[in-house]
NUFI-517361 format. One line per 3 residues: number of its first residue (from 1); their letters; for each residue z, x, y of C-alpha. Coordinates in steps of 0.5 Angstrom, whole numbers. Example, Ala and Ser with C-alpha at 12.3 -4.5 7.8 and 13.67 -1.06 7.14 Angstrom:
BEGIN
1> as> 16 25 -9; 14 27 -2
//
This chain:
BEGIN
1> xxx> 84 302 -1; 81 307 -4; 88 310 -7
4> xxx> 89 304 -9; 82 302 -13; 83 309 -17
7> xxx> 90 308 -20; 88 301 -22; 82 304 -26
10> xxx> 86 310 -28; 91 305 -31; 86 301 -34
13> xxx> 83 307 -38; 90 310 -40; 92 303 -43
16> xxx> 85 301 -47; 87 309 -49; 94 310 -52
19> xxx> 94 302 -54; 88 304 -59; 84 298 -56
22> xxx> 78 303 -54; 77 305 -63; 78 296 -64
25> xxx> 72 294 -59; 68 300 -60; 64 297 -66
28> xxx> 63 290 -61; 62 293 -54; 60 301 -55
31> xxx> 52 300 -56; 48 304 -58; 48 310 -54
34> xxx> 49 312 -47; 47 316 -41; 52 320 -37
37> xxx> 51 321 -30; 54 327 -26; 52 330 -20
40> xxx> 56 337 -19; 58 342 -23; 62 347 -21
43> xxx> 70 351 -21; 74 347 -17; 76 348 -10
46> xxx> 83 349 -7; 81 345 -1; 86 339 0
49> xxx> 81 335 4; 76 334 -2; 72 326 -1
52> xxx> 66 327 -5; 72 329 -10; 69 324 -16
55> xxx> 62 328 -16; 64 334 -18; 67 337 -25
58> xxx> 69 344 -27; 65 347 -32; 71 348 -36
61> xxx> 71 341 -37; 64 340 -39; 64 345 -44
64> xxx> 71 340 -47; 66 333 -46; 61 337 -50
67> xxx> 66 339 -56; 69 332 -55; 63 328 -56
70> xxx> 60 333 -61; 67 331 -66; 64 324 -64
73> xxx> 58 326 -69; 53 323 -63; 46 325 -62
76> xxx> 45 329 -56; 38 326 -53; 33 328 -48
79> xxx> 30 321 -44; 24 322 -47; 28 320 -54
82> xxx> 32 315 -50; 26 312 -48; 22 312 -56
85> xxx> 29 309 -59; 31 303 -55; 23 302 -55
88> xxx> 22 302 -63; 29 300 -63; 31 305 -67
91> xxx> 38 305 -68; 40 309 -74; 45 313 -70
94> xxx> 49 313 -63; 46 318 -58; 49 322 -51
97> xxx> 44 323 -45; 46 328 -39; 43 327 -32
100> xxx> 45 331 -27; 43 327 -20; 40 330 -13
103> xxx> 38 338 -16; 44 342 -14; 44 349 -15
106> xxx> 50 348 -19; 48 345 -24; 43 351 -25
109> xxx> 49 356 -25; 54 353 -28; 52 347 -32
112> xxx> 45 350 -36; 49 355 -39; 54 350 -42
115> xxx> 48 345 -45; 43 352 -46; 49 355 -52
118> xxx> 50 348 -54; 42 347 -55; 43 340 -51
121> xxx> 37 338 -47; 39 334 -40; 36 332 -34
124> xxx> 36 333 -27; 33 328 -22; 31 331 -16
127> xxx> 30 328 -8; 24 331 -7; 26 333 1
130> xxx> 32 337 -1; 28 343 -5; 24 342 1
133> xxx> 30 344 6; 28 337 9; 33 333 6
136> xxx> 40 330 10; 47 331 5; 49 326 10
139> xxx> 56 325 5; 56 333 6; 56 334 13
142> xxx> 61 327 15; 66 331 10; 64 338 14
145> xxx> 65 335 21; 72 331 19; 75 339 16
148> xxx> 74 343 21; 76 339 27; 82 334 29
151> xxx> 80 330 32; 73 326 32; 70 321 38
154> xxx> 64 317 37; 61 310 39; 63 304 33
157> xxx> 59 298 34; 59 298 41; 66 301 43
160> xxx> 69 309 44; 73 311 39; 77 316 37
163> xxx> 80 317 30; 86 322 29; 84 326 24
166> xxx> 89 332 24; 93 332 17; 90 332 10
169> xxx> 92 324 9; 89 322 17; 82 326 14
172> xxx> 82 322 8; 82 316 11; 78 317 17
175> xxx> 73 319 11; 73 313 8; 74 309 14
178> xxx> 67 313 17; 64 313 10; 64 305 9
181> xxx> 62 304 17; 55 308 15; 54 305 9
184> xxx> 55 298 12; 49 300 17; 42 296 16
187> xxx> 38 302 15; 38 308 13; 36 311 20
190> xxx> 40 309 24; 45 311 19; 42 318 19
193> xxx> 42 316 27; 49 316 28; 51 322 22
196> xxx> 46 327 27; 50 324 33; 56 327 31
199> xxx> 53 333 27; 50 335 33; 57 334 37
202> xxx> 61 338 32; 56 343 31; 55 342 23
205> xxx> 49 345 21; 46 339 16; 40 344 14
208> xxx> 45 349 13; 48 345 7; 43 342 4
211> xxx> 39 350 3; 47 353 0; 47 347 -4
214> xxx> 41 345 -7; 36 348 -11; 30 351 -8
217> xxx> 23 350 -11; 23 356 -15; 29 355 -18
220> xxx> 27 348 -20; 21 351 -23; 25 356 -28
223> xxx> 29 351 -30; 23 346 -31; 21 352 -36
226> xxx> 26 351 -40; 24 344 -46; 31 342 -46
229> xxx> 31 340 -39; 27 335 -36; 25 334 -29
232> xxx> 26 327 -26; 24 323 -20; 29 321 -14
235> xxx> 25 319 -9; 23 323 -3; 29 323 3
238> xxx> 35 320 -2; 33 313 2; 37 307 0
241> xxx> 31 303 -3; 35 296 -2; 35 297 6
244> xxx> 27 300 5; 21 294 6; 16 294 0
247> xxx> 11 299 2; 16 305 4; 20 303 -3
250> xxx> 14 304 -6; 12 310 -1; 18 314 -3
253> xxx> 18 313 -11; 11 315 -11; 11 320 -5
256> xxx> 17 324 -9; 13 323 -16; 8 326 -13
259> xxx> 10 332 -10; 14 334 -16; 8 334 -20
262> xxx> 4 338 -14; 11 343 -15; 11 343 -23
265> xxx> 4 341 -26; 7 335 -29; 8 328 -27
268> xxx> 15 326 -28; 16 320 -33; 23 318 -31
271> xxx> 26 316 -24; 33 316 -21; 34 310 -16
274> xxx> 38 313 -9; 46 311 -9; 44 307 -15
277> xxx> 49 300 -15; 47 293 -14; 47 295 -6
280> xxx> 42 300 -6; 37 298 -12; 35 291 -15
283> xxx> 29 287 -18; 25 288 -13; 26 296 -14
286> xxx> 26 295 -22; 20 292 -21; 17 297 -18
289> xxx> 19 302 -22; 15 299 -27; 9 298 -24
292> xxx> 8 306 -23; 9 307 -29; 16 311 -31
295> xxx> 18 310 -38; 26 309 -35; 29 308 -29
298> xxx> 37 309 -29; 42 306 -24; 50 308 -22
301> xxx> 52 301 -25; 57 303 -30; 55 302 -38
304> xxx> 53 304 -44; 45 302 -48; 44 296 -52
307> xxx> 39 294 -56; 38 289 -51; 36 295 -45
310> xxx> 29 295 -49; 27 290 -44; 30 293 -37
313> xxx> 28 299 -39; 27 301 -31; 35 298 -30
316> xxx> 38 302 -35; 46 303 -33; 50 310 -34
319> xxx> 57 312 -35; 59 316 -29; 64 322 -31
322> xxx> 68 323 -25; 71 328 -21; 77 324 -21
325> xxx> 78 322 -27; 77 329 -31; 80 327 -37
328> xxx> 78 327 -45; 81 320 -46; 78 317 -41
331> xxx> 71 319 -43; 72 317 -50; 74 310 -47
334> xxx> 68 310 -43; 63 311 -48; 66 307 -53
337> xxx> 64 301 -48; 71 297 -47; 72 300 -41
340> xxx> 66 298 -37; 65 292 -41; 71 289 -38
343> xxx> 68 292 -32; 62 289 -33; 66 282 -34
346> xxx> 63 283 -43; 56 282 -41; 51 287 -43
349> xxx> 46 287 -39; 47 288 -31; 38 287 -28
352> x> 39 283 -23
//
C-alpha cells in the first residue's frame, strides 16, 4: 500500500511538473510563503532496508534545494520573520523557512554548514527528552529490530505472531505492517509498552540510539549561539498530544518550554507539534498552543502559507522534503502550491 501511495504522489508531482501546470497555478495557489520541514541531513546509507527513508535527504541535495530556491528569488526567513509578516500582512515578496524536527545531530554536522555558507537562518524544534538521552526514537528501534533479525514473534491484539522478515521486501513489509499497528494503539505507553517489549526481546539498545543520533545539550547550545538558527519547542517525550488528556497536553508542551529555557536562557517562542497530522494534533492542541503564548505552532499537514494563516497562527502547515522524493522538480511543484492544493482538495486553511 505504501509502495502504491508513493508512485501515485510521484506520478502526480511529475505531471503537474512536465505539463507545466505547476508555473500556471502558482499565481493561484502558490501563498505567500512556505515553511519547509526536514528532519535528517545526512549521505545516504547503502542499507537496502531503510523505512524511515522519507526523513532523510543528502546534503548534496540540500545544498541543490538552496540554489534552486535561490534562482526562485524567494527571501530566506527565520520564524521570527514568518511570524512578523503574516501578523502585519506583509506580503511585498514570497519567502522560504527551514525547519529541522527532533535535534539530530546530523543536522548540526551536515545541514548548519550548508545554510551557515549560505547565510540562511532555520530552526531546530527539539523534544526535550532526547538531549536528555530519555527520549525513545521508537521508529529507530522498530527498524533496528526488524534489520538485524529474520524472524520476530510478539502478541498482536491478543494473538502470538510470527512475521517472517528475512529478505529486504518481507523487512519492509513487516515494517509498515508493525509500524501501522503502533500508531493504531490508544496511547502513547502502551505504544512505547510494546515497542521495549520487543526492543528488550531482541536486544536493541533504544538508549543507545537516541545519544548516536541526537544532539547533546551542549551541542545544542553552541548552535543556539548562532543568530541564524533558532531553537524550537517539541514537547518533552515527542507524545502524540491527540491521544494525551488536556492536562499532559498541557504538561509536555509547558514542561519542554520550560526546560529549554533552563538549557539556553531563553524561552522559546515557536513550537513544533509531535508527528504533526490530523491524527496527532487538532483544535484542542492549536488552542493550547495559543494560551501559553508561542507565536507559532506548525503541523505536518502539507501546504504552503496564505495570508489567511494570519489567523491559525498556531496550525500552520509545511512542505515536507522527503527523502523519498529527492528531486529538484518536485520541490518546485511543492512550493508553488499545486500540488498540495490538490491534495488539500484547493482549500487553503486546514485547522480543524
Amino acid at each position: 500500500m505504501y509502495q502504491l501511495k508513493r508512485a501515485i504522489i510521484r506520478s502526480g508531482l511529475e505531471a503537474l511538473y512536465f505539463s507545466g501546470a505547476h508555473r500556471f497555478m502558482r499565481p493561484v495557489l502558490g501563498g505567500v510563503g512556505a515553511i519547509l520541514m526536514l528532519h535528517h541531513v545526512r549521505p545516504a546509507r547503502p542499507d537496502g532496508f531503510q523505512p524511515n527513508r522519507l526523513l532523510e535527504i543528502t546534503p548534496d541535495f540540500l545544498e541543490h534545494v538552496v540554489g534552486r530556491l535561490g534562482r526562485t528569488k524567494v527571501d530566506f526567513v527565520s520564524l521570527d520573520e514568518v511570524y512578523r509578516r503574516l501578523a502585519e500582512r506583509d506580503f511585498r515578496r514570497r519567502f522560504v523557512a527551514f525547519t529541522f524536527d527532533d535535534g539530530y545531530r546530523d543536522n548540526k554536522d551536515y545541514a548548519y554548514p550548508i545554510l551557515k555558507h549560505h547565510g540562511i537562518p532555520f530552526a531546530v524544534y527539539v523534544p526535550t527528552s532526547f538531549p536528555d538521552r530519555l527520549g525513545e526514537l521508537w521508529w529507530a528501534a522498530l527498524e533496528a529490530v526488524i534489520a538485524q533479525n529474520d524472524k520476530i514473534v510478539l502478541e498482536m491484539d491478543g494473538r502470538d505472531c510470527r512475521i517472517d522478515c528475512a529478505t529486504t521486501a518481507e523487512k519492509s513489509e513487516a515494517f509498515a505492517l508493525l509500524y501501522c499497528w503502533l500508531r493504531r494503539m490508544p496511547t502513547d505507553a502502551q505504544m512505547l509498552d510494546a515497542v521495549r517489549e520487543l526492543t528488550a526481546r531482541y536486544r536493541v539498545d533504544s538508549a543507545a540510539i537516541c545519544d548516536s543520533l541526537c544532539m547533546s545539550w551542549e551541542e545544542i547550545r553552541a548552535l543556539a549561539d548562532d543568530p541564524l538558527v533558532t531553537i524550537g519547542a517539541h514537547t518533552v517525550n515527542h507524545v502524540m498530544l491527540a491521544k494525551a488528556c488536556d492536562t499532559v497536553v498541557r504538561s509536555e508542551m509547558k514542561m519542554g518550554s520550560a526546560v529549554l529555557e533552563a538549557a539556553l536562557g531563553m524561552a522559546p517562542r515557536h513550537l513544533a507539534y509531535p508527528y504533526g497530522d490530523v491524527t496527532a494534533a487538532g483544535p484542542r492542541e492549536f488552542a493550547i498552543a495559543a494560551e501559553l503564548g508561542f507565536k507559532t505552532a506548525v503541523t505536518t499537514r502539507p501546504g504552503v502559507l496564505f495570508p489567511e494563516h494570519a489567523e491559525t497562527l498556531t496550525a500552520l502547515p509545511r512542505i515536507s522534503i522527503n527523502g523519498e522524493f529527492q528531486r529538484g522538480r518536485y520541490v518546485d511543484v511543492l512550493v508553488s502550491g499545486a500540488g498540495t492544493a490538490l491534495w488539500n482538495g484547493l482549500r487553503k486553511l486546514s485547522a480543524a
